[in-house]
TORKOLKE-194418 format. One record per residue (C-alpha): x, y, z; residue in three letters. Coordinates in steps of 0.02 Angstrom, whole numbers, plus 50000, padded with zeros to 5 digits. Last residue first. Example, Ala and Ser with C-alpha at 12.3 -4.5 7.8 and 13.67 -1.06 7.14 Angstrom:
TORKOLKE-194418
506844994750357ser 506154977550390ala 
***
This chain:
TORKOLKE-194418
490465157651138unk 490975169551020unk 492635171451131unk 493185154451084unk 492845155250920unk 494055171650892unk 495395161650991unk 495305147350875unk 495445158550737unk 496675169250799unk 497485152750837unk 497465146750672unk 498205166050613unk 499665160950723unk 500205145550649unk 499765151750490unk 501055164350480unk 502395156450564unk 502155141250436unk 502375156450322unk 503975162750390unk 504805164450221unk 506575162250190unk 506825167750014unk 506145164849830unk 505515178849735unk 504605166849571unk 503135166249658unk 502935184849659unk 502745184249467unk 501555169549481unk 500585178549634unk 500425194349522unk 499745181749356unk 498385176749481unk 497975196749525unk 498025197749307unk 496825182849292unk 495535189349424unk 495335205349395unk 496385220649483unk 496035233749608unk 497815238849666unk 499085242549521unk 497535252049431unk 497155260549583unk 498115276949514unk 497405276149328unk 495615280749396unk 494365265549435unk 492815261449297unk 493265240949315unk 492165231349203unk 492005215049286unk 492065199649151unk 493635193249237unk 493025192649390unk 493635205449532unk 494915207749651unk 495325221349764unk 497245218249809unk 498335226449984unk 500165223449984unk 501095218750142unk 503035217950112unk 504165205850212unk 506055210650190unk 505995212650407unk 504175204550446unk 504555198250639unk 503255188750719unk 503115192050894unk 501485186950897unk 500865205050930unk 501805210550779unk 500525200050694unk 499275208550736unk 499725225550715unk 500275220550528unk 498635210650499unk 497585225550571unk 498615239450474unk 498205226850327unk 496255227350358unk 496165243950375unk 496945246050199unk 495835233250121unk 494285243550205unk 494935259150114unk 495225252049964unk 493485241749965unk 492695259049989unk 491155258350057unk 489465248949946unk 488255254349838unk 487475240949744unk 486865240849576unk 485705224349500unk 485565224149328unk 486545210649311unk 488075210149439unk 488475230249450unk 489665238349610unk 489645255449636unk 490945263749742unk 490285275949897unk 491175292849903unk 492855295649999unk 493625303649861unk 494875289449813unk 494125281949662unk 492495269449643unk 491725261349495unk 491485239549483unk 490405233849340unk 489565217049270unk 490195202749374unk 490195211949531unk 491015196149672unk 492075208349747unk 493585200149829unk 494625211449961unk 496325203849960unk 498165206450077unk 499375198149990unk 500875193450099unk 502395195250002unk 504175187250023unk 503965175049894unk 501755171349931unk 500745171150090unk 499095174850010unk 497785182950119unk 495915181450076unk 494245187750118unk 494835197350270unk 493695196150429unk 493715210550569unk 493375208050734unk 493305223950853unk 494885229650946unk 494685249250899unk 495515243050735unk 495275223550685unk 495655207950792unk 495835194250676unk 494585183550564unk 495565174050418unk 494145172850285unk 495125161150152unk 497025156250179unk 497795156250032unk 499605148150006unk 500845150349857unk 502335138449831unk 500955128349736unk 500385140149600unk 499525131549494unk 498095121049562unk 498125129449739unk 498295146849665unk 496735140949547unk 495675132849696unk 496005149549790unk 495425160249651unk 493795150449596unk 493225148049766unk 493405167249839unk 492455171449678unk 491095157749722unk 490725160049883unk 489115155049889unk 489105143150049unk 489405128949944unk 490755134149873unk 491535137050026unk 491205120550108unk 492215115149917unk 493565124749973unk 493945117850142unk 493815100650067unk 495065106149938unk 496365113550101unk 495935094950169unk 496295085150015unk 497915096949983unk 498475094550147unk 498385075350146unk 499535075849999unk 500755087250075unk 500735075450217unk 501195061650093unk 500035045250087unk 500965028150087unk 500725017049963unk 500005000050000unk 
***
């Protein structure tokens, strides 16, 4: 009988993970973890990583990819027709049919979300010398992005964010991403506890 590699067993689980996922309509968040997993394998997402957020209230990111030397930081925005915001402050738009929705900056709550991560994470001890944290808004690929030229590097659809973690991929290193996840699981754990 052949004997089962624990890189093997991770996959299966990480997949199972993904498929709950699914299931519970995430279907952006699906498609672009399943597809780092599938071809990028010296990437890692981890999907809806709750942590304590400013003013010490919860806050959930969609999706951080530990990646090279980078830790992605990404707000996913499932609008499949339109997505129109800039830096003013205003509410974006978001289209899916011919339904709009106004919703808060996804740049702004991206970047609260990494001063959260990096606070965090500091807490743990963890240090992030030649670590960046970049912040990505990610749509489909059918999303019409109406965004001026300055958040082009930052709200991106799904193939070029995907072609990102390639390129970052490639900038091998020491990276503390067991580190990483060790502590975000007990964030988790820790955030479960106090629910109850």
């Amino acid at each position: 009988m052949q004997k089962t590699s624990s890189n093997t067993l991770a996959n299966q689980k990480r997949f199972k993970i993904l498929e709950r996922t699914l299931k519970k309509g995430f279907k952006l968040e699906f498609q672009v973890a399943f597809r780092i997993l599938a071809d990028i394998p010296q990437a890692q997402s981890l999907m809806g990583v709750t942590i304590d957020g400013l003013r010490n209230r919860p806050t959930t990111i969609d999706m951080i990819v530990l990646v090279g030397r980078t830790i992605m930081v990404v707000e996913l925005k499932n609008y499949t027709n339109l997505l129109k915001g800039d830096l003013t402050g205003k509410p974006w738009e978001g289209r899916t049919g011919s339904r709009r929705t106004k919703i808060s900056s996804p740049i702004n709550q991206n970047m609260q979300h990494s001063t959260s991560l990096s606070v965090a994470l500091k807490k743990q001890k963890i240090k992030l010398r030649g670590i960046r944290i970049v912040d990505y808004v990610v749509v489909p690929d059918t999303c019409v992005l109406d965004i001026p030229v300055e958040l082009q590097q930052t709200v991106l659809k799904e193939s070029d964010f995907l072609a990102r973690v390639q390129v970052e991929s490639l900038n091998t290193g020491t990276f503390i991403m067991d580190e990483i996840e060790e502590a975000m699981k007990s964030w988790a754990v820790q955030y479960v506890k106090e629910k109850d």
